[in-house]
N, C-alpha and C positions, 0 to 999 in steps of 0.2 A: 662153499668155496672161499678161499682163503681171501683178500683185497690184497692190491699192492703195497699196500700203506706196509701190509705186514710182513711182507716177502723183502722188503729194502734191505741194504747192507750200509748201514753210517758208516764203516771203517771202509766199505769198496769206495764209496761216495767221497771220502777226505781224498784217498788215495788219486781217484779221480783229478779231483782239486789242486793237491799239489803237481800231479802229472801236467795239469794244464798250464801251469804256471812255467815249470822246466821249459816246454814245449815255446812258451813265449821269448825265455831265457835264450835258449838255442837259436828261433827264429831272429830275433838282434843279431844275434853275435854273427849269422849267416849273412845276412843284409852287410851286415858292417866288414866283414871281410872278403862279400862275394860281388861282383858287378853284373854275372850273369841271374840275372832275374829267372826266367826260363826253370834255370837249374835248381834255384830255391824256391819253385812253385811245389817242383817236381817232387822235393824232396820234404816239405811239409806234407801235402796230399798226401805223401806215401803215410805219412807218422797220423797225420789227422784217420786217414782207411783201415791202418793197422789196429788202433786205439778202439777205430768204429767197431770193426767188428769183434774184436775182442769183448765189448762191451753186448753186442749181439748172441754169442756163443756163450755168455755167463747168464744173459738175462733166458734164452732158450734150453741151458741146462737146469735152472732154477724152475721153470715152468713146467716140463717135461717131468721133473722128481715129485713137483707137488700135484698135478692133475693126470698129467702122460699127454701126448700129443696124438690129436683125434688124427686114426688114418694116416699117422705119419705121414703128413701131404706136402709135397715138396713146396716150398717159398724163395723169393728174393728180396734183398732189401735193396735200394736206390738211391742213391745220393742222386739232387738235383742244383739248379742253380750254379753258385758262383762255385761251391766243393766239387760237383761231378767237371767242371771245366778246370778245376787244377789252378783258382784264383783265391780261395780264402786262405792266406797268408795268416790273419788275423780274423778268429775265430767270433763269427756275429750270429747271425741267426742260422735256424736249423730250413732245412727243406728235401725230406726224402717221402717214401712212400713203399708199401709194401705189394708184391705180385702173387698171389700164393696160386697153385693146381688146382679145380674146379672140383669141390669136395663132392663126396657120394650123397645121391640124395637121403636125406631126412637128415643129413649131417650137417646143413650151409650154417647154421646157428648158430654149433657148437663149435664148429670152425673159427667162425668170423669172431667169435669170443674169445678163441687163443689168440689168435693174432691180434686184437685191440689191445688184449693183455698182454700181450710180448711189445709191442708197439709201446706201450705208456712204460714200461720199467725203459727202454731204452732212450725212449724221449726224454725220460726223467735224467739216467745217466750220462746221456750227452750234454743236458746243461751242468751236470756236475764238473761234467769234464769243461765247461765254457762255452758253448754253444748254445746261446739261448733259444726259447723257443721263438717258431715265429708268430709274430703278430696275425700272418693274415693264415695263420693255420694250415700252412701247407706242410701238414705231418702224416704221417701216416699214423695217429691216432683219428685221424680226420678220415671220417669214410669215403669220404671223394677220392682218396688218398692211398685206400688199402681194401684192396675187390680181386676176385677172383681174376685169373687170365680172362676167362667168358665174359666177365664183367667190363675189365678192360677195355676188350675191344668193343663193346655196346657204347664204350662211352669217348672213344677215338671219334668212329661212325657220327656221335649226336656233335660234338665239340666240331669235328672238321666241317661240317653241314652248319655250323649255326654263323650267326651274323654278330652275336650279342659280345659285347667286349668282354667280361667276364669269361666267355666260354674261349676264345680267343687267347685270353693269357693266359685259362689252363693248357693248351697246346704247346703255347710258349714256353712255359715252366718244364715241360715233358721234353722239348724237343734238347735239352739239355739237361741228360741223366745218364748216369754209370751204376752199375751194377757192381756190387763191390762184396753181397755175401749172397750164399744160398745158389739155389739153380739158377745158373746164368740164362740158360737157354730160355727162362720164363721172359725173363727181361728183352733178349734178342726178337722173339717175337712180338713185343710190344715194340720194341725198337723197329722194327722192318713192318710191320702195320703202317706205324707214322709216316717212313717214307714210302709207303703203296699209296697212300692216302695222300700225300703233296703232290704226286705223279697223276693223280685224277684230278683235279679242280685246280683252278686260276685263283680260285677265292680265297684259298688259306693265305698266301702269300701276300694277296693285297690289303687283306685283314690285319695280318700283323708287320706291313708295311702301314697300312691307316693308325693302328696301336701307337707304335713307335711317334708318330706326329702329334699324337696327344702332348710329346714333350716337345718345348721350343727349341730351335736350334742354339748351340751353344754360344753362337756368334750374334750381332744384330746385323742388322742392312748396310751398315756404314762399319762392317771390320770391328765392332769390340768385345772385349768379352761380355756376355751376360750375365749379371748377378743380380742380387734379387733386390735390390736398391728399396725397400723397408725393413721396420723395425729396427733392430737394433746392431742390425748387419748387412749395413748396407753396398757393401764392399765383396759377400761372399760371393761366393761360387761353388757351385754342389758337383763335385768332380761323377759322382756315380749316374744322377738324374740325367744332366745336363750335357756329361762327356762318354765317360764308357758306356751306359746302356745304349746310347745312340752308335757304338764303337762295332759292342757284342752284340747287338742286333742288327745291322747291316751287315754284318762276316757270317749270322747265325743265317738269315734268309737265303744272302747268295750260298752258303753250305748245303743246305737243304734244299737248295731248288738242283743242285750239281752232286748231289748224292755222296756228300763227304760225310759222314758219321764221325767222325770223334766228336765229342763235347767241348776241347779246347779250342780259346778263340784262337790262338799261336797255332795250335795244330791247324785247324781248318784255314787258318791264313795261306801255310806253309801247303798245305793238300789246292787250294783255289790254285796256287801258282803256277803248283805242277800241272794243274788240267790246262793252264793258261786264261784264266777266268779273271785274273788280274796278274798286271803286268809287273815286272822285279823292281821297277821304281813304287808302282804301286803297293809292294808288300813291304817298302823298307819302310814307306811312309808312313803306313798301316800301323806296321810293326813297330815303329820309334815314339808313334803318337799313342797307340798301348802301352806300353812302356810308361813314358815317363808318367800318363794321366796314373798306373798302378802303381810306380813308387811314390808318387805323390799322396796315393787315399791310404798308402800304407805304413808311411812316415804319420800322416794326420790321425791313423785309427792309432798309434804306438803315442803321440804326444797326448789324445784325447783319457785314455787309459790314466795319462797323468794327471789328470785333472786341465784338461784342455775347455774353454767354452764355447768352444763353434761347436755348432747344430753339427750332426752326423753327416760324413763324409764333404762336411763343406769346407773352403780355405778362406780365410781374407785375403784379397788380393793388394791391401796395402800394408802387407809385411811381408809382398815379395818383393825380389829384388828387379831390376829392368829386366835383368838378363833372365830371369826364373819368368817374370811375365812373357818374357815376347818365346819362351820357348814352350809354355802352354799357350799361349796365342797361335802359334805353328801348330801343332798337335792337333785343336781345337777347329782348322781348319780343314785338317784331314777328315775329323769326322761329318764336317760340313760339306766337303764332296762327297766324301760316302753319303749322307743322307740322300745329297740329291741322285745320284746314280742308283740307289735302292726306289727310289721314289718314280724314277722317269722308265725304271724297268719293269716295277710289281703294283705300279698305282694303277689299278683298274678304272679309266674315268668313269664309264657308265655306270659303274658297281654302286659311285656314290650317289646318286638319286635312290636305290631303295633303301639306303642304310642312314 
């Protein structure tokens, strides 16, 4: 059997490369002429999805010519994270995973070897295209990552049952994923497992309500921002850690406890509203303090590309202006209500003594 080293394509790879570049090109020029945020989320995702799987459909026709595909077994591939929610603007790390049909038996082997192998040329060509991989391996070369539908749901079942934070933030990472090639329907039932499984137990919800407070509030006790007052930056502030995870994770729990599926945080904003789950001063609050924390980490990832030296996704806060402070100061306290209103609804107090 051939290795991937020798299946590559260095001229698809360059092509890659420069496409990613264009793609940054465009994204400026949209920012700089567009106010509506929303609309140029919408229409990178489209170009980041079309790219995706275009790159999927080359790396499965390559595969298929040189071995054949065991069983022709239907698959899905997944975007998760900040791509499946229609936020990666500017292309950082990867995070998808594969769903493939429950092969016939004496087949699980020969299976799970096309797909690791379809997996790695695409993982490979999506960093050519500029999506690095990620660090904590959340690819679908990772077999946590890429298991039968059957398998799937065994491990839905052990992750919502368990207590351990690890187990925990893979639910997290899952409950924000789009299906964007292959058999959708594989995905939908992974999709609707997850919400069968939040609609049984109090526990997932206050799990990843407890998760979420691993990180400090963005604010301190006395109203300021919090930044990380050592080393050699003692002025930052980590817009992602500190502001939107705490943003997209309080919009992510109330969605999922209220049975709104989209993966965007704006969508699922816009869905809470209509159920009346939060109120229209509530959603503009939400929504502005989204906002500006996003063009914020998206002006800083396009200045850092230039050779910027703040640590990733952080800002100095003493080279904003009063008026740029006190308007992520506003924001910053949006998401510090949201915290507590996630907190005082899905904190299970008993829960904490066994955990």
């Amino acid at each position: 059997m051939q290795t991937i080293e020798s299946i590559k394509s260095p001229d698809f790879k360059l092509k890659l490369d420069e496409l990613g570049k264009l793609v940054d090109q465009f994204t400026i020029s949209l920012l700089n002429r567009l106010d509506n945020l929303e609309y140029v989320l919408e229409i990178i995702s489209f170009l980041n999805k079309t790219t995706t799987c275009q790159i999927i459909r080359s790396a499965e026709k390559t595969l298929v010519e040189k071995w054949g595909q065991p069983q022709n077994i239907p698959f899905c591939w997944i975007n998760m994270g900040s791509e499946a929610r229609q936020e990666q603007v500017v292309r950082t790390d990867q995070d998808n995973a594969i769903i493939y049909a429950n092969p016939v038996t004496g087949n699980k082997i020969e299976t799970d070897l096309f797909f690791k192998q379809l997996s790695a040329i695409v993982v490979e060509d999506l960093e050519a295209f500029g999506f690095k991989k990620c660090i904590g391996n959340v690819m679908a070369v990772n077999p946590v990552w890429r298991r039968s539908i059957y398998n799937w749901m065994s491990a839905l079942d052990e992750w919502v049952g368990s207590s351990e934070p690890a187990d925990v933030r893979k639910l997290t990472i899952l409950l924000d994923f789009k299906a964007i090639y292959g058999d959708l329907s594989l995905a939908e039932k992974v999709h609707s497992r997850v919400f069968e499984l939040f609609g049984q137990t109090i526990s997932v919800s206050h799990y990843l309500t407890r998760d979420d407070k691993l990180f400090k509030s963005p604010k301190t006790l006395f109203g300021r921002i919090r930044t990380h007052r050592s080393g050699s930056c003692k002025e930052c502030f980590n817009l992602k850690t500190s502001g939107l995870a705490h943003l997209i994770n309080g919009i992510r729990i109330l969605a999922v406890n209220n049975w709104i599926k989209e993966p965007s945080t704006l969508e699922r904003m816009t869905r809470l509203k209509e159920k009346q789950v939060i109120s229209s001063t509530e959603y503009n609050t939400y929504k502005s303090a989204f906002t500006l924390l996003m063009k914020m980490k998206i002006t800083h990832h396009f200045l850092e590309k230039k050779g910027a030296p703040l640590p990733d996704n952080c800002i100095d806060l003493s080279r904003l202006t009063n008026s740029q402070k006190k308007e992520l100061s506003h924001a910053l306290e949006a998401v510090k209500v949201l915290q507590k209103r996630i907190n005082k609804l899905y904190n299970v107090v008993w829960m904490n003594f066994f955990n």
